[in-house]
C-alpha positions as CSV (number, residue, x, y, z in Angstrom):
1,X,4.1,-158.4,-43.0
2,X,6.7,-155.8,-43.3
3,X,8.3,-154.2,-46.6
4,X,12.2,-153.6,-46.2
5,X,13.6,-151.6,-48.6
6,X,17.6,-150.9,-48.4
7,X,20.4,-149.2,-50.4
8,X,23.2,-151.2,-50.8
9,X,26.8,-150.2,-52.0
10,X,29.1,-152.7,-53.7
11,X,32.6,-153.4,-55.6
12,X,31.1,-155.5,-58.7
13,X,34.7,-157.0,-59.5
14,X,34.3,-160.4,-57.6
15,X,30.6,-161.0,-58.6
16,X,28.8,-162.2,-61.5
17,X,26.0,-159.6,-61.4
18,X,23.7,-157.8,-59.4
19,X,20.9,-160.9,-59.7
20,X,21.1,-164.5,-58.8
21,X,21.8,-166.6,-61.8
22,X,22.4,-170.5,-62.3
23,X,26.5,-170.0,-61.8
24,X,26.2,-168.2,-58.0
25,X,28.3,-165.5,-56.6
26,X,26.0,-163.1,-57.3
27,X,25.1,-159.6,-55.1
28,X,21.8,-160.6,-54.5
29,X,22.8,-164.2,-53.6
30,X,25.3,-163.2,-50.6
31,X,22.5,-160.8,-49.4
32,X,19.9,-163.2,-49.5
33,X,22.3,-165.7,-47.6
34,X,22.6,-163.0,-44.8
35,X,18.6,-162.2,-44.8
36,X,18.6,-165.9,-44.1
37,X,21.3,-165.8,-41.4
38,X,19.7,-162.9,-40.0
39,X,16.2,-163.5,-39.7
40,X,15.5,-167.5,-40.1
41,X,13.3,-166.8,-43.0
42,X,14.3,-167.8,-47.1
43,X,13.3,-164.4,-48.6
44,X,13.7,-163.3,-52.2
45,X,15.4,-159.3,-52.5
46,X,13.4,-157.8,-55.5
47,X,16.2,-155.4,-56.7
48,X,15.8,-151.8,-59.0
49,X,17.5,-153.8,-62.1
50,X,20.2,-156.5,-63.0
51,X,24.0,-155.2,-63.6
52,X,26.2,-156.9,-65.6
53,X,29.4,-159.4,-63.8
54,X,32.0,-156.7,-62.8
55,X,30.1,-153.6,-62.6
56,X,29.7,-151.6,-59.9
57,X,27.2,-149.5,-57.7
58,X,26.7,-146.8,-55.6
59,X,23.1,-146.6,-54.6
60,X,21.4,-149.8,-55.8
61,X,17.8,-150.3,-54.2
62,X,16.2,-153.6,-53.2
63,X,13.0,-154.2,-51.3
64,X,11.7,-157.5,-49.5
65,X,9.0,-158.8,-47.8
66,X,9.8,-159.9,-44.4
67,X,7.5,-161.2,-40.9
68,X,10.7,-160.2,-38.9
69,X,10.5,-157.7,-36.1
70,X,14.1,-156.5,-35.9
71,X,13.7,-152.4,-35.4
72,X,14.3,-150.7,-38.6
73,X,17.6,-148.9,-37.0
74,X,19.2,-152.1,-36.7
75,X,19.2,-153.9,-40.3
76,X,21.9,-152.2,-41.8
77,X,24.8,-153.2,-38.8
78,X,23.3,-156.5,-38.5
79,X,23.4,-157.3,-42.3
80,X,26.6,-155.9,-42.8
81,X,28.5,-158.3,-39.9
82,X,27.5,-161.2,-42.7
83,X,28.3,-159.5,-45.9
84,X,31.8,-159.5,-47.6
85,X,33.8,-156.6,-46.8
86,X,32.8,-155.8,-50.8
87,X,29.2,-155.2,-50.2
88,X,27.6,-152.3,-47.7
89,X,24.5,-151.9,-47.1
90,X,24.1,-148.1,-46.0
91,X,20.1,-147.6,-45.7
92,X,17.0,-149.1,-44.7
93,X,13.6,-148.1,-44.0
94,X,10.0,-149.3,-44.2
95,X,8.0,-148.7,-47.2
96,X,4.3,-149.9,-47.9
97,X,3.3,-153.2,-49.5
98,X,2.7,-152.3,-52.6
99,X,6.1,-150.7,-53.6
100,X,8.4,-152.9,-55.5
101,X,12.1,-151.5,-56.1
102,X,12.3,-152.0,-59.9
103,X,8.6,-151.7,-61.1
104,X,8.4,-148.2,-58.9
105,X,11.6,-146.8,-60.2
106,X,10.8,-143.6,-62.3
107,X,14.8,-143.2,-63.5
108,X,18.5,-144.4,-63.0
109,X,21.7,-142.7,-62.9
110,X,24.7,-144.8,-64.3
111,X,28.3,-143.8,-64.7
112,X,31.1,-144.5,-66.3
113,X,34.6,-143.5,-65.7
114,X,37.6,-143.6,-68.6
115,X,41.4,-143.0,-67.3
116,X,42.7,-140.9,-70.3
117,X,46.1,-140.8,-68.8
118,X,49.3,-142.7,-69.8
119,X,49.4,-144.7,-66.8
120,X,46.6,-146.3,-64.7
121,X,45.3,-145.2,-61.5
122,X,46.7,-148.1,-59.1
123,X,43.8,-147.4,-56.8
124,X,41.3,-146.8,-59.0
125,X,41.9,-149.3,-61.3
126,X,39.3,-152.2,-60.7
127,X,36.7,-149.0,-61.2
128,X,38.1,-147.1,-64.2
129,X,38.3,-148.0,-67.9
130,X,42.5,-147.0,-68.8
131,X,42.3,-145.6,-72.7
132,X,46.4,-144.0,-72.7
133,X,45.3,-142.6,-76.1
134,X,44.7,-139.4,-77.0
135,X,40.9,-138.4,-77.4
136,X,39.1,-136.0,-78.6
137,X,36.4,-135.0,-75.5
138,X,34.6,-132.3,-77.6
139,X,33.4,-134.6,-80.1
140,X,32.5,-137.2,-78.2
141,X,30.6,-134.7,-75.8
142,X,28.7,-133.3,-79.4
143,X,28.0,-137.1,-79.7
144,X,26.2,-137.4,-77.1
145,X,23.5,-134.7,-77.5
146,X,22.0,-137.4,-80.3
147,X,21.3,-139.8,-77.7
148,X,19.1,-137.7,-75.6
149,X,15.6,-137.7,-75.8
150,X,13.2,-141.0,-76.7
151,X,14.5,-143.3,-79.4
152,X,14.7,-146.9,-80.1
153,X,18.2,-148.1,-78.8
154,X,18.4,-151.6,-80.7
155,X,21.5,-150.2,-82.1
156,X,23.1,-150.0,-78.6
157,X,21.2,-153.6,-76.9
158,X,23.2,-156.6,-76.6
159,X,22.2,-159.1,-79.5
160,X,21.7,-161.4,-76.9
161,X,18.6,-158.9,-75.2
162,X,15.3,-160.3,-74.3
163,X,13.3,-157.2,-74.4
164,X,10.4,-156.6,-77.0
165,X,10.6,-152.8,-76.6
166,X,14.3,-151.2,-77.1
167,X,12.7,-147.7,-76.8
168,X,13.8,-145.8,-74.2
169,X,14.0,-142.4,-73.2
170,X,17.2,-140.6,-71.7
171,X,16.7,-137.2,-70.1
172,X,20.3,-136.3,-69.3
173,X,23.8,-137.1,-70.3
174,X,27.0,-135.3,-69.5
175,X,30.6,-136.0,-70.1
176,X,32.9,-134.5,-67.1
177,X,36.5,-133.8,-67.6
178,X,39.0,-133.5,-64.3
179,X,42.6,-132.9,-65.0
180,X,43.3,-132.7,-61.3
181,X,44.9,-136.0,-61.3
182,X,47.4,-135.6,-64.5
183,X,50.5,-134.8,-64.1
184,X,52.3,-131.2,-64.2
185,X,54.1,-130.9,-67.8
186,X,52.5,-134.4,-69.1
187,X,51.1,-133.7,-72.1
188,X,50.1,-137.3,-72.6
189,X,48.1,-137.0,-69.2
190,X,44.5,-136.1,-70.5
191,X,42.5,-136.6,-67.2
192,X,39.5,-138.8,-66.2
193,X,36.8,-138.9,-68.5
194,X,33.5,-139.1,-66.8
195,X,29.8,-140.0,-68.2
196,X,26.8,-139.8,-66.3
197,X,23.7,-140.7,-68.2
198,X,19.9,-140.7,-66.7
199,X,16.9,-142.0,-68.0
200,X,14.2,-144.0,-67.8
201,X,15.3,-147.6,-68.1
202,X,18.5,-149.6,-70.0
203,X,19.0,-152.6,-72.0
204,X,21.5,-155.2,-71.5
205,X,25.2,-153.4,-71.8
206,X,23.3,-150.5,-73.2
207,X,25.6,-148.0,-71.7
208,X,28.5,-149.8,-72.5
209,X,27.9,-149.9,-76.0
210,X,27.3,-146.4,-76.0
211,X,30.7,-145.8,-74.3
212,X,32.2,-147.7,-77.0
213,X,30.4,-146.0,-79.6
214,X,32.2,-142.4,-77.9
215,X,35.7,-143.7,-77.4
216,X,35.3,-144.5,-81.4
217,X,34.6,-141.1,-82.0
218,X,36.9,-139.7,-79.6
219,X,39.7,-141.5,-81.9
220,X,38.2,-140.3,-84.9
221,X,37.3,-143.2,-86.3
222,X,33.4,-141.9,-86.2
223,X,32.7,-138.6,-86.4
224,X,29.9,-137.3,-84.1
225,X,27.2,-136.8,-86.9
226,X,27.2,-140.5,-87.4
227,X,25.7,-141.2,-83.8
228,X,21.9,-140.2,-85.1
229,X,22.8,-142.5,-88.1
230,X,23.4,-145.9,-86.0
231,X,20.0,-144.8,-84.0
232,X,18.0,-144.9,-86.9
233,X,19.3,-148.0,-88.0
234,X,18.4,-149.9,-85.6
235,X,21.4,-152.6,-86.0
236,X,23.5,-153.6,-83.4
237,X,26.6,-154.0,-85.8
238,X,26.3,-150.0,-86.5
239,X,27.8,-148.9,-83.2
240,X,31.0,-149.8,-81.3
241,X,32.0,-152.0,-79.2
242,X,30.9,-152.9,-75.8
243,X,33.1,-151.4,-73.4
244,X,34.3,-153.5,-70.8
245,X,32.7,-153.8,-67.3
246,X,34.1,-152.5,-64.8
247,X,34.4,-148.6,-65.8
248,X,30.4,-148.9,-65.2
249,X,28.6,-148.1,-62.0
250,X,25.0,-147.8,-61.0
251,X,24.9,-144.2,-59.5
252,X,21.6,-143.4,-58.6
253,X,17.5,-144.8,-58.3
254,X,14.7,-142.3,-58.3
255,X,11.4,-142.8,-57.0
256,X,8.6,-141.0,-57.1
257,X,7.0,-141.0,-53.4
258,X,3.5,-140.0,-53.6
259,X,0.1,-140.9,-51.5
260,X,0.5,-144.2,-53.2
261,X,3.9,-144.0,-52.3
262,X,5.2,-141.8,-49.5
263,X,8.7,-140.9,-48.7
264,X,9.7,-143.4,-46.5
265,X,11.4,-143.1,-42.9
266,X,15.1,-144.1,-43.3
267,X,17.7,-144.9,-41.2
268,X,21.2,-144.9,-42.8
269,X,24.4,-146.8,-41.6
């Protein structure tokens, strides 16, 4: 028996989610279809977490257990001639038994991107929230600092969220601003608003809550004092609204390969 674990890249906007559910056209279900093409065998991809129908990722990690003998150097080319053009996988390698891609992860990375200019990016567009209105980044970046640390995040869970435990611990969150793309002499150009937050786990539409909760203050209509308020309250109804999908992208998985887990031999795309 053999361990696979992979990285796979994907455009979320055609898919209901990273994880099989009831209604199909999921992630994991076209990759499991071409495990099954590929190797013969009905195998079940264990992924690093679920993401919501329309989001994105960059580096999302799934192991499974497999009794195929293809060389490691050859899953990623083989899986990727029966994936949609949508969904790349761009690393495999051999890990030990025991190492399961969501239980083993020690932190995520997600992102979310907000076009602050008047006019959408055409290209971009299926990855970028478009907010034309004017906000204010320094506030919202002040905002933020409240959210770091561990706290219960109840106020930014989905109602509908099946976890016992909302606390959660965030070790890093920074808001990036790059005018590079507005336009000379526009001064209703603001730029693309970046977030990258990293910690130890999320609840459902957790960091799409939170974004909501910054665009609110970036329009004033919260100030950034009120952030620690809405924590402590512990009421979903305190903070904003749940920004939509597809600004979101899962950016990054970090393990922590010790003896029990050692850093595993890859071979990438």
């Amino acid at each position: 028996m053999r361990n696979v674990c992979m990285i796979v890249s994907f455009d979320g906007t055609a898919y209901y989610g990273f994880q099989t559910q009831p209604g199909g056209n999921t992630i994991q279900d076209h990759i499991e279809e071409g495990l099954h093409d590929l190797t013969g065998e009905k195998l079940k991809v264990l992924g690093s977490g679920r993401t919501d129908a329309g989001v994105h990722a960059r580096r999302q990690i799934f192991n499974f257990h497999t009794e195929s003998l293809i060389p490691i150097e050859r899953w990623c080319m083989a899986l990727n001639g029966r994936l949609p053009d949508d969904i790349v996988v761009t690393h495999a390698f051999e890990v030990p038994l025991g190492f399961h891609a969501r239980h083993s992860a020690k932190q995520k990375t997600y992102r979310y991107c907000i076009n602050a200019n008047q006019f959408p990016d055409l290209f971009q567009r299926h990855t970028q929230l478009h907010h034309p209105g004017k906000l204010h980044v320094l506030s919202m970046r002040e905002a933020l600092t409240s959210l770091v640390g561990t706290h219960d995040f109840t106020s930014f869970a989905s109602r509908h969220s099946t976890k016992v435990n909302h606390v959660r611990t965030i070790y890093h969150a920074e808001i990036q601003l790059d005018t590079s793309m507005c336009r000379p002499g526009e001064p209703r150009d603001q730029g693309l608003i970046t977030l990258y937050i990293t910690g130890n786990g999320f609840l459902q539409h957790m960091v799409r809550i939170i974004v909501g909760t910054l665009l609110q203050v970036g329009e004033g209509k919260k100030k950034p004092s009120e952030l620690q308020t809405i924590l402590e309250a512990k009421d979903r109804a305190k903070a904003g609204p749940t920004a939509e999908s597809k600004g979101l992208m899962l950016w990054d998985v970090l393990y922590d390969f010790t003896e029990e887990f050692p850093s595993p031999k890859e071979h990438s795309l």
